[in-house]
C-alpha positions in Angstrom: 80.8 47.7 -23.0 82.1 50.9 -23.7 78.4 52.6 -24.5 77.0 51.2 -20.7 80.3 52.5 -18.7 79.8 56.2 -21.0 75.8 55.3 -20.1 76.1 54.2 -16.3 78.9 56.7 -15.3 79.8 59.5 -17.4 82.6 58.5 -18.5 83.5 60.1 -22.3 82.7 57.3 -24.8 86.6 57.7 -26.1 87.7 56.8 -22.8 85.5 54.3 -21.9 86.4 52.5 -25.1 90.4 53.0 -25.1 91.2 53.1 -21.6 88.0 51.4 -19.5 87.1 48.4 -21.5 90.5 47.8 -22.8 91.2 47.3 -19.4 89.7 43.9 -19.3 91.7 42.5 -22.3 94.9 44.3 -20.9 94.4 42.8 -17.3 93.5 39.4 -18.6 96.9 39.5 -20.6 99.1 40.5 -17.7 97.7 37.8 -15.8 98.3 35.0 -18.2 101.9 36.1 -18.0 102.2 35.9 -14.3 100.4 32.6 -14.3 102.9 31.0 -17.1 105.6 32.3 -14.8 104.4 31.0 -11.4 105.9 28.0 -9.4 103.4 25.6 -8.1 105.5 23.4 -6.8 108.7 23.4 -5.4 111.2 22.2 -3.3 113.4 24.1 -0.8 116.9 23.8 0.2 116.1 21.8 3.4 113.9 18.9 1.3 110.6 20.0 2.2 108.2 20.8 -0.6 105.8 24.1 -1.4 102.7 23.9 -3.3 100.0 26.2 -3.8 96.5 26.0 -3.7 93.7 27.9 -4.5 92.3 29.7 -1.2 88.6 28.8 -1.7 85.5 30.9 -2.5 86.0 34.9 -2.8 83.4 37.6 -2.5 84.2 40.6 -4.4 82.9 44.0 -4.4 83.7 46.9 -6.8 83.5 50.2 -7.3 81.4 52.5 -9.7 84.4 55.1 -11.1 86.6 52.4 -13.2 84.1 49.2 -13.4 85.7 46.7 -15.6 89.3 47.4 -14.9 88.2 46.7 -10.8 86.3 43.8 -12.2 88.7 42.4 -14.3 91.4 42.5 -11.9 89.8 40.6 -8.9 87.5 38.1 -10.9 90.0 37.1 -13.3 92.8 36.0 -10.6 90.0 34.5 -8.8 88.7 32.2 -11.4 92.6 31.5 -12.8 93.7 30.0 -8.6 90.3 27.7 -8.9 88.5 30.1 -6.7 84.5 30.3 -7.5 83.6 33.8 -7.2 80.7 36.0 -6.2 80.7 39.5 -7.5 79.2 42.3 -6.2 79.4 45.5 -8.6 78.7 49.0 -7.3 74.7 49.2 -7.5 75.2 52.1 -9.3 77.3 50.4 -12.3 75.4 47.2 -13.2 75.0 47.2 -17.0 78.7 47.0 -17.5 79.0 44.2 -14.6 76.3 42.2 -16.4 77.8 42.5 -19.7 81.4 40.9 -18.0 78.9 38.1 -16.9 77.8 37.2 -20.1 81.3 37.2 -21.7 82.2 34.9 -19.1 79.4 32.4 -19.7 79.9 33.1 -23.7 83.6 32.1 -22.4 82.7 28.4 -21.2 83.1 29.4 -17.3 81.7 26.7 -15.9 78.3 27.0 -13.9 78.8 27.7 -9.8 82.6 29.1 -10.8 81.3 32.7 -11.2 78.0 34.7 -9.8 77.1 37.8 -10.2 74.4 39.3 -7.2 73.3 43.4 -6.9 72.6 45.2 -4.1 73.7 48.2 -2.1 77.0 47.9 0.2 75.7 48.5 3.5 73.5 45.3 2.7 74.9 43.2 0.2 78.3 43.9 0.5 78.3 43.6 4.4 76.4 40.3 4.0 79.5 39.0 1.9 81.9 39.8 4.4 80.4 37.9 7.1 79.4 35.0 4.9 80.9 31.7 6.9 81.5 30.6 3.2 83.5 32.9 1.8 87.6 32.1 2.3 88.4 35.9 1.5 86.6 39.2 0.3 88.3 41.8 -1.9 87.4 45.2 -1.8 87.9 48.2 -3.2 86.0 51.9 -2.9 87.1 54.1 -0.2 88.6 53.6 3.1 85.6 53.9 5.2 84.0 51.7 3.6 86.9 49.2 3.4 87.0 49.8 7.4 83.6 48.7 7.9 84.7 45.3 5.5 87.2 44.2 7.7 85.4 44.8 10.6 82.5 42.5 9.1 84.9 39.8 8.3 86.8 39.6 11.6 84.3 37.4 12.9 85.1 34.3 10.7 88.4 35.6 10.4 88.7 35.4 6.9 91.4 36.9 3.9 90.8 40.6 3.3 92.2 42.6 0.3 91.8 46.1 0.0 92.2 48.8 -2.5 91.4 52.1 -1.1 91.5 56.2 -1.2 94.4 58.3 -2.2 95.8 61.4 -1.9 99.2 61.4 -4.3 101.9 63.6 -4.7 103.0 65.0 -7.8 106.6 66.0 -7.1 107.6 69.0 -9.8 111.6 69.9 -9.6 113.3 73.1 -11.3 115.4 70.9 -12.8 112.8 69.0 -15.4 114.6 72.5 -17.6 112.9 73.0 -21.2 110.1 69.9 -20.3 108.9 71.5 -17.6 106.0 72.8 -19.4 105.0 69.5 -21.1 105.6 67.4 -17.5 103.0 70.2 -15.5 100.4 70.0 -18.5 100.5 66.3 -18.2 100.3 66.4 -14.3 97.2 68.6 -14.9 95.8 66.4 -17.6 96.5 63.1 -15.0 94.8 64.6 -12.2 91.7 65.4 -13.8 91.4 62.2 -15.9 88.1 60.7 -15.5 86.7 63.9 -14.8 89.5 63.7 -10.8 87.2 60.2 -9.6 90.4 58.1 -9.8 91.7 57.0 -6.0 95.5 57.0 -7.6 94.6 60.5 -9.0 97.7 63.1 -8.6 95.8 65.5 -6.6 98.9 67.0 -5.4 101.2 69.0 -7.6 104.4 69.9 -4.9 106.5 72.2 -7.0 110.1 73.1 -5.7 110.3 76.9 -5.1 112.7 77.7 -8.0 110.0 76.7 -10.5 107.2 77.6 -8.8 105.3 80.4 -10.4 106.1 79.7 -14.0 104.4 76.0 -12.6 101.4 77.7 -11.7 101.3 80.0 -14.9 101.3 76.6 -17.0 98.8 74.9 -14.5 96.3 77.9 -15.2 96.6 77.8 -18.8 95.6 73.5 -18.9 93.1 74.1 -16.8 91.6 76.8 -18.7 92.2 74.5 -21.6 90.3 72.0 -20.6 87.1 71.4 -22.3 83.7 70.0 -20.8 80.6 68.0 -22.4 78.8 65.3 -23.3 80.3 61.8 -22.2 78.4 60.7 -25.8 80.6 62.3 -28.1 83.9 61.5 -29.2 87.0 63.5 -27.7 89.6 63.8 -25.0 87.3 66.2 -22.6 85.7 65.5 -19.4 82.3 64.3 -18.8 80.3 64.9 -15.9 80.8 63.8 -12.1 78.9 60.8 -11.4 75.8 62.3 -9.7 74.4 65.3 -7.7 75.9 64.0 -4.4 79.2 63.5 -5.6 78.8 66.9 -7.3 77.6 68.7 -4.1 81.0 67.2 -2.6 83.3 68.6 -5.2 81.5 71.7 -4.6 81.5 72.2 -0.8 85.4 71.1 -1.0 86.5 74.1 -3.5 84.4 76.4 -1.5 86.6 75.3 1.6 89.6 75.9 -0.6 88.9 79.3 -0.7 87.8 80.2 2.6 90.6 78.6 4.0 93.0 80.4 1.8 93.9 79.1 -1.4 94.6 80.8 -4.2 91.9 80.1 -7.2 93.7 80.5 -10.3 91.5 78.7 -12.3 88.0 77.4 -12.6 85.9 77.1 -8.6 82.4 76.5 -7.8 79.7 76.1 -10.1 79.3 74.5 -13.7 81.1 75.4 -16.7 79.7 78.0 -19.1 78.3 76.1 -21.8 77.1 73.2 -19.3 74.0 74.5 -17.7 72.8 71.4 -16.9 74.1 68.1 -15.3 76.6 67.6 -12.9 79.3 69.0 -14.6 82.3 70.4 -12.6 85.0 73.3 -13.5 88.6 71.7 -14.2 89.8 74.0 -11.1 93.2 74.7 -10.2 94.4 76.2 -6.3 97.6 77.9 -5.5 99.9 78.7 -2.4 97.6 75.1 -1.1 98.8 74.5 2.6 99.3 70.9 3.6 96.4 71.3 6.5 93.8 72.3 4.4 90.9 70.3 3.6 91.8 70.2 0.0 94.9 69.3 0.8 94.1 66.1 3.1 90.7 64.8 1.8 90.1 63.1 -1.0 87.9 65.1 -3.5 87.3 63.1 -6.6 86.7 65.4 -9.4 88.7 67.9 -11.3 90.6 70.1 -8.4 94.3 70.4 -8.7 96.7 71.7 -5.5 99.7 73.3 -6.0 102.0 73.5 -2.6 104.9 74.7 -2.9 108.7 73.2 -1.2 111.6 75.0 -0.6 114.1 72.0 -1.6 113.8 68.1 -2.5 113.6 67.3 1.7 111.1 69.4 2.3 109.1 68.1 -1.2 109.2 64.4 0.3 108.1 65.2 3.5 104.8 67.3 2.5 104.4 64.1 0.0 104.6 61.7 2.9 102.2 63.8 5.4 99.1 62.3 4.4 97.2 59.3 5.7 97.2 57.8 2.5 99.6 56.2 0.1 98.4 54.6 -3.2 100.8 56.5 -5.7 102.9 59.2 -5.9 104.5 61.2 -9.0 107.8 62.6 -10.1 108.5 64.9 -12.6 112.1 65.9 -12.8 115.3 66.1 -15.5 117.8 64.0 -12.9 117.5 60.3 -13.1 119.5 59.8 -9.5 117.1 62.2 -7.9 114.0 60.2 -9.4 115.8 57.1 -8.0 116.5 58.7 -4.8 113.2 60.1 -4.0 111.0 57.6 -5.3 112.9 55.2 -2.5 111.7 57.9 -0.1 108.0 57.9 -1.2 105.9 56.0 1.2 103.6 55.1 -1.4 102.6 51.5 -3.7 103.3 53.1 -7.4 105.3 55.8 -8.2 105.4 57.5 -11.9 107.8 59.0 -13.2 108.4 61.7 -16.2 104.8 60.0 -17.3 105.8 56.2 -16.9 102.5 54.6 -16.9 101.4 51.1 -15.1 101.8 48.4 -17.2 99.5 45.1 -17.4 100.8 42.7 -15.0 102.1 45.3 -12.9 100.8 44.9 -9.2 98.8 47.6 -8.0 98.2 48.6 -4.4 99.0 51.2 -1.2 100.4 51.5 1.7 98.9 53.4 5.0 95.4 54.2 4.7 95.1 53.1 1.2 94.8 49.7 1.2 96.5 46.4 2.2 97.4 43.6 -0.8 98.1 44.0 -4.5 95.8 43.5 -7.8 97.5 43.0 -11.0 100.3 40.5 -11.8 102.0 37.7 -9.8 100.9 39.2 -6.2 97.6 39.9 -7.6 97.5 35.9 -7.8 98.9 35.0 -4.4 96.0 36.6 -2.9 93.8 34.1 -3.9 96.0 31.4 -3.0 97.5 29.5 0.2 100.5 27.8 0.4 101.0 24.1 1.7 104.2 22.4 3.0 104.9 18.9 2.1 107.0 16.8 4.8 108.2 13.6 3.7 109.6 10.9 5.5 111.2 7.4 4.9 109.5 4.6 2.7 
């Protein structure tokens, strides 16, 4: 599984074995947990009774930058309520989609619970959202595209999850003291994981004004640390972007960082030095980033890092909160009352902080422009179910 994703994508093989695939085992436990924990039956105060049941037949699209973990966490809910599924993989990822398929079947999933079809979106995926069939369609890619999905499903007025694009914060405060070296390398090393094509990617690094330039210094030096190559080889660099038009977009966005104003302090156009071919990208790093830029407010999906700086911890949230989107946000700070206090402030579905990482079973969604719904865990479950009231009267 590992070798297709590395294959299909670019991801580095190390990655794609500990963090991609591992996905699907880590997933599948975090849902067996919910499921043990669920009701699905029970009784309310007044007499009337609850059940659940599952909501019917669910299409299913996913994206090409994390394919089994996206997979995983709409098929296995799906099959788990008694829903059949039909899953439609980016067309650009279908090794490691097929692969799941054959687990499955290894798996004793009975036939006409699960099918797998290809095809593009515009096509495919359209033709699953207005399929009179389907209860509900899940989605997840960018927000566009998850636009166009709902619009295709209104007519049979059907369930629609989505997952979308991001645009997260990385809140850096003076006060993170003698870590604040080790919290700004990891905020560099987050955003650029998966060579920046992750929608929850901390894109944003909003650094309080006290510890501003010794933030930028230390962003610089991981950057410039980074290393580049072959997906094929074992390591913890980056591999390529996925292919020449999502390159040419990483490109055109860090030239508008520049001639809109931002500082480069590290990396910019072009490929890296010993990477002459392929659509490799510098790890890049802007400073003295304004919240109107382009970089600032579009979603860029490869290894670009901008550093805004706030004069205090109000004006930190509200550059955080000025964006359309709101998948997850991070905190990096020495002051557990001000993580409580601004993470309560975040508009956003996940927020990290000091390097807390999602856990399986965790629900995983955004607010605004990033999505509506939640994969992962107990509400990851309820998507794919309805829930019935009983009425009972006299013998």
């Amino acid at each position: 599984m590992a070798q297709a994703m590395t294959r299909e994508m670019g991801a580095p093989i190390t990655m794609s074995r500990d963090m991609q695939a591992e996905a699907g085992i880590g997933h599948a436990d975090g849902f067996i947990e919910a499921l043990e924990a669920q009701e699905e039956r029970w009784q309310l105060p007044n007499g009337d009774t609850l059940t659940r049941e599952p909501i019917g037949p669910a299409g299913l699209i996913t994206p090409w930058n994390w394919p089994v973990n996206q997979i995983a966490l709409k098929v296995l809910p799906a099959l788990a309520t008694g829903c059949p599924a039909v899953l439609k993989p980016s067309e650009y990822t279908p090794l490691s989609a097929l692969i799941y398929a054959e687990i499955l079947h290894e798996a004793g999933v009975p036939p006409g619970a699960f099918a797998l079809i290809f095809g593009t979106g515009p096509e495919v995926g359209d033709a699953l959202a207005r399929h009179p069939a389907l209860a509900m369609v899940s989605f997840t890619g960018s927000t566009r595209a998850g636009i166009s999905v709902t619009k295709s499903a209104a007519d049979t007025v059907k369930r629609v999850t989505l997952e979308l694009g991001g645009k997260s914060p990385n809140l850096v405060f003076a006060d993170c003291g003698a870590d604040l070296e080790d919290r700004v390398r990891y905020a560099v090393a987050e955003c650029f994981l998966n060579t920046g094509q992750s929608c929850d990617a901390p894109t944003r690094l909003i650094v309080e004004r006290a510890c501003y330039d010794e933030v930028v210094e230390i962003a610089q030096s991981a950057a410039e640390a980074t290393t580049v190559g072959d997906p094929k080889q074992e390591g913890d660099h980056l591999g390529p972007l996925y292919d020449r038009i999502q390159w040419d977009r990483v490109q055109a966005l860090i030239e508008a960082g520049m001639a809109e104003g931002a500082r480069l302090v590290a990396g910019g156009p072009g490929r890296p030095p010993d990477c002459a071919r392929g659509w490799y990208a510098r790890p890049t790093v802007f400073a003295d980033v304004t919240n109107d830029m382009t970089i600032a407010r579009q979603e860029i999906f490869g290894p670009v890092l901008s550093i805004l700086p706030a004069e205090d911890e109000a004006d930190a949230i509200r550059i955080a909160n000025a964006t359309d989107y709101g998948l997850a946000a991070y905190i990096q700070t020495g002051d557990p009352d001000r993580a409580e206090r601004v993470a309560r402030r975040l508009r956003a579905g996940a927020v990290h902080v000091n390097g807390g990482g999602l856990g399986w079973g965790t629900p995983f969604g955004g607010y605004k422009a990033s999505g509506n719904g939640r994969e992962g865990g107990l509400p990851g479950i309820e998507d794919y179910q309805e829930i019935k009231s009983l009425h009972f009267g006299g013998s």
